[in-house]
N, C-alpha and C positions, 0 to 999 in steps of 0.2 A: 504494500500500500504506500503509495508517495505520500509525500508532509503534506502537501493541498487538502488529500481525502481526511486522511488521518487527523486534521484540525479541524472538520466538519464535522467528523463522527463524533470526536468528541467534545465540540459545541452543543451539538444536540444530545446527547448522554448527559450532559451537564445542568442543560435546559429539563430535560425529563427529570434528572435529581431534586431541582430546585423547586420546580414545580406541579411535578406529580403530571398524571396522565392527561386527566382534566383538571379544568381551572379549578373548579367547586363553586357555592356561591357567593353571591355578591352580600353586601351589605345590606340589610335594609335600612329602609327612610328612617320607620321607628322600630322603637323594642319589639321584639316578640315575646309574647309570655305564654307558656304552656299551661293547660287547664288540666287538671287529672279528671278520671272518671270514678267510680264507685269505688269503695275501699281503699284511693289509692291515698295520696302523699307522696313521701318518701320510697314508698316500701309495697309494693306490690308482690302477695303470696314467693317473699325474700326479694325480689328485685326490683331494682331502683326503679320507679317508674320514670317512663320517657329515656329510658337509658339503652346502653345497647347490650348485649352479652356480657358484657364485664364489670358494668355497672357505671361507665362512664355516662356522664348526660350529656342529650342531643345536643343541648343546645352551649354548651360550653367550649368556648370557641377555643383554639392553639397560641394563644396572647406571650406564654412564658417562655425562656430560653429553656431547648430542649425536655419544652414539656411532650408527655405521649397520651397521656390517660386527657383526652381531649376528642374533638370535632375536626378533623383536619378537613373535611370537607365543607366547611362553614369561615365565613371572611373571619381573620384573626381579632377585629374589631366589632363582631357582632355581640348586641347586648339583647339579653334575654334573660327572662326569670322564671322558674320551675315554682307555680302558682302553691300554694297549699291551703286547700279547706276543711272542713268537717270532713272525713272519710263518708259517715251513711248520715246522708239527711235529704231534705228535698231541695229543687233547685232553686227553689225562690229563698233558702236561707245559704244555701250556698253559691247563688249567683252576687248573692248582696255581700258575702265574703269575700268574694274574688272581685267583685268592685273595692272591695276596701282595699283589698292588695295591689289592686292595681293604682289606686290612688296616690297611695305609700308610697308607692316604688315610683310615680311619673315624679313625686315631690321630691324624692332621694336624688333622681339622677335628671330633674328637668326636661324630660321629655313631654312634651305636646298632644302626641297619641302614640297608642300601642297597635299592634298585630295580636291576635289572639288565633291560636290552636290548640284544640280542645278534643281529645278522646273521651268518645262513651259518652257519659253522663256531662263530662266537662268543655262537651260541644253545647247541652241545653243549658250550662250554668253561664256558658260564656255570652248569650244571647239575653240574660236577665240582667249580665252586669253591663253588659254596652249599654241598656235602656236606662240603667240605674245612674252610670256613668255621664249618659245626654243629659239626666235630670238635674246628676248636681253641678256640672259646667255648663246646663245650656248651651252644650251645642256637640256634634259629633266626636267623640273622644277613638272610640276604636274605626281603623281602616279596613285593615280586613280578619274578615272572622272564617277558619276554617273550622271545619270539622271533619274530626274519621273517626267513624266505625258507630256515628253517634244514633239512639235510637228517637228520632225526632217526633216518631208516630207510633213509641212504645217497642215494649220488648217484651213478647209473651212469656219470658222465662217470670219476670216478675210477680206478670198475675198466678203462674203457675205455682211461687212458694206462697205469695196471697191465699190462694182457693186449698193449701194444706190443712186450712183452719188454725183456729189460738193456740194447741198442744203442740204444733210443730214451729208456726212462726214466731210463739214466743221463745222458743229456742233460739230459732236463727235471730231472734231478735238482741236477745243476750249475748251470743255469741259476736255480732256486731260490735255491740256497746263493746263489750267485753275485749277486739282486737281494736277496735277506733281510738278508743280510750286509750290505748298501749303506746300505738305509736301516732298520734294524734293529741287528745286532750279530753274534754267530756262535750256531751252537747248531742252523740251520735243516736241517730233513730233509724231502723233498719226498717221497720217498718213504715217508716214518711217517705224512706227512699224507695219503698216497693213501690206507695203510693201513686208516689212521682210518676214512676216508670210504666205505669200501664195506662193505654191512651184513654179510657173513658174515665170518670169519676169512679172508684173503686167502691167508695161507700156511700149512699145517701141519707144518714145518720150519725154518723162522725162530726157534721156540722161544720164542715170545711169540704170546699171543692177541688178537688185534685187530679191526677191526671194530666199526658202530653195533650188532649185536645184543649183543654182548657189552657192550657199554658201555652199553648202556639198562638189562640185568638190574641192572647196579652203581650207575647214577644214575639211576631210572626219576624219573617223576613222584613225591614224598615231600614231604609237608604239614609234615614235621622239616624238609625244609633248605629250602623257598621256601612262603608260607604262598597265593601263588596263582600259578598257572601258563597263559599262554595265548599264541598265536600268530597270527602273519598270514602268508597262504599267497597267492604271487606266481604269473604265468605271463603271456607275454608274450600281446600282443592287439594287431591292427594296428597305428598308427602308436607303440603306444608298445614300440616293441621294438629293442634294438642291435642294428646293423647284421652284429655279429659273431656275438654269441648267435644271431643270425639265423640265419645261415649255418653255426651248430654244432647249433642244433635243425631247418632244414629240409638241410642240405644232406649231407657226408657221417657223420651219425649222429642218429638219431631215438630222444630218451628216453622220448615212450611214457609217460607216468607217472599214467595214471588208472582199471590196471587192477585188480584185486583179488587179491591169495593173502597170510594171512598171513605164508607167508617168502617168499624170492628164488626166485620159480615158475620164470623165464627166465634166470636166473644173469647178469643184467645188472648185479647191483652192487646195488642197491634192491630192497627189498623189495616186496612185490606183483607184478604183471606188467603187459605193457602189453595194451589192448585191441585193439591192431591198425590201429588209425587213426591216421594221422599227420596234425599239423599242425591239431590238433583243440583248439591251445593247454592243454595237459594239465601244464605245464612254463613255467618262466620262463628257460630257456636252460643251466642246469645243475643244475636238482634239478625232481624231478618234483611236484606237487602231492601224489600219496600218499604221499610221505614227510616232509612238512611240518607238518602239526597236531602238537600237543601241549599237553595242555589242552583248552582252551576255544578254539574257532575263534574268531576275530574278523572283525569285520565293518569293516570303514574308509567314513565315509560321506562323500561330498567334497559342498561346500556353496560355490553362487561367490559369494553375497551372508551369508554366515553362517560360523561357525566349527565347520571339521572335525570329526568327532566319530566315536567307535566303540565300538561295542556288541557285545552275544555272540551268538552265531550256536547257538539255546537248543535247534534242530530235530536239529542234529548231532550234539549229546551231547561232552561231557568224555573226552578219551583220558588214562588215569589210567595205564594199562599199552603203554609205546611199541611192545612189539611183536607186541601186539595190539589194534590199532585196530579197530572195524567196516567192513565194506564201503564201506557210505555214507563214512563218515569218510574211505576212502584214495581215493574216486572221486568224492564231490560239488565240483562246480564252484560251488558258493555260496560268498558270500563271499569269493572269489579276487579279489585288487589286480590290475589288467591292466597290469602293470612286468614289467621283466625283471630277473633276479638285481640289476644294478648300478645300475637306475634311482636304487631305494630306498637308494641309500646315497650318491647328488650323483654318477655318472657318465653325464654326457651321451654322447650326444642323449634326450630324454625333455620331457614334457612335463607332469612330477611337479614338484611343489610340497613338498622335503623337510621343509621350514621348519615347515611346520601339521600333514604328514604326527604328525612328533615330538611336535609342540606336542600333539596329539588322543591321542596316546598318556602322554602325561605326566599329561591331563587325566583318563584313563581309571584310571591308578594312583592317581590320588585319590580315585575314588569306588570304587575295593579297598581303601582306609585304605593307601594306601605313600604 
């Protein structure tokens, strides 16, 4: 090899060293802050929630000299905050927490507005705090609000431990209290959180109305509190599924979740109904695929020589009105992640890449202006 070649090759060797394959992303405008869902925190069933296999968080960017337990796929000056609320309660007291946290933290570090990203239950907390947010600044605080894996229109696993009756749910009720309190504080209700989760009013003597229908008329999709709104819809798919959800979606209870009726056609908790087929990956192991979009579907595009990327799914149309999506909307399988509920948030076994997962989303609020 002559010295000409031989100092190109290793310009570009050196370029690849410096900079990795792909870029990763940008920076966003403003913070992002991570919403946890159910039970989570810190510490989801042992793993850091929002983190990856090793317990590193998403969203902690490579800022130190030869730091590794980081984000390498995230800009080195990205600022973000791993939200923390009540593990089990309902979302109108844990949206109005995450408003306070988010409050906190715009006063700490001066920021303007946030980006919010929200798993599970802390996709419907993060749509309580934006409205909460508009009310006490008078005027739009969050830009954009993602959600994945969130059950917008219920999650028939809830009503499912609901309908075990008081000898079982006060169990899981206890037991709730009982880990919330551990690694949280006091305050948890497992049963507000069942409440929460099944779309129609669960009790009509309880003397409070609860339920996703009712909490979508009060925080539907509003261009006042998040100025864009979109989603990633999960369902488990051969090898990449827990061994548990496994066995809670084939074995004794099948959620069914890709059938169509505007409201709870089968009184299963979720909205729509199912079509009758099981095991037709319709569902990521506790919320069904048609109760997930909001917004703008998204598309997640994985790349093994390239960096991550996702785009909008423009065939499905915008759910603007949570609860009433169109048909296509509660039953197309496009654009579904093949994870189950907990892949997407660092709980192994999985064979998901959280790290870029994030990174592609963070890159995706940039070109929304968050």
């Amino acid at each position: 090899m002559n010295s000409k070649k031989k100092n190109l090759v290793c310009l570009l060797a050196l370029l690849l060293f410096t900079t990795g394959v792909h870029a990763g992303a940008r920076k966003t405008v403003y913070p992002v802050v991570f919403a946890h869902g159910l039970s989570g925190f810190d510490n989801l069933l042992g793993y850091y929630y929002f983190g990856n296999d090793y317990g590193t968080f998403v969203g902690d960017p490579c800022d130190e000299f030869l730091e590794t337990a980081c984000n390498g796929s995230i800009h080195s000056s990205q600022k973000a905050l791993a939200a923390s609320v009540t593990p089990f309660q309902s979302s109108e007291v844990r949206g109005t927490q995450l408003a306070d946290r988010i409050q906190n933290y715009m006063t700490s570090t001066g920021a303007t507005k946030v980006n919010i990203i929200g798993h599970s239950q802390g996709g419907i907390d993060a749509r309580k705090a934006a409205a909460v947010l508009r009310a006490r600044y008078g005027r739009q605080v969050v830009h954009a609000l993602i959600s994945v894996s969130s059950p917008h229109r219920g999650s028939p696993t809830a009503k499912y431990i609901l309908d075990l009756g008081p000898g079982v749910t006060s169990v899981v009720n206890a037991l709730a209290k009982l880990f919330g309190n551990a690694i949280y504080g006091s305050g948890n209700d497992g049963i507000a959180a069942a409440k929460q989760l099944v779309y129609n009013d669960y009790s009509s003597t309880d003397g409070i109305t609860t339920g996703m229908k009712a909490f979508n008329t009060n925080y539907n999709v509003n261009s006042s509190n998040a100025a864009y709104y979109g989603s990633i819809v999960t369902a488990q798919d051969s090898i990449n599924t827990n061994p548990a959800l496994y066995l809670l979606k084939e074995g004794f209870y099948n959620i069914d979740g890709d059938g169509y009726c505007v409201d709870d056609c089968d009184n299963d908790g979720a909205a729509g109904k199912g079509d009758g087929t099981r095991g037709n990956n319709d569902d990521d192991g506790l919320v069904g695929i048609n109760s997930q979009q909001m917004g703008d579907r998204l598309q997640y595009n994985e790349c093994a020589i390239c960096f991550d990327w996702i785009t909008v799914n423009t065939s499905l149309g915008y759910v603007s009105n949570l609860n009433a999506p169109t048909s296509a909307q509660m039953t197309s399988k496009s654009s579904v992640v093949s994870q189950d509920h907990l892949d997407v948030v660092g709980v192994p076994p999985d064979t998901f890449d959280e790290e870029e997962f994030y990174a592609s989303i963070l890159e995706f609020i940039v070109t929304k202006g968050g």
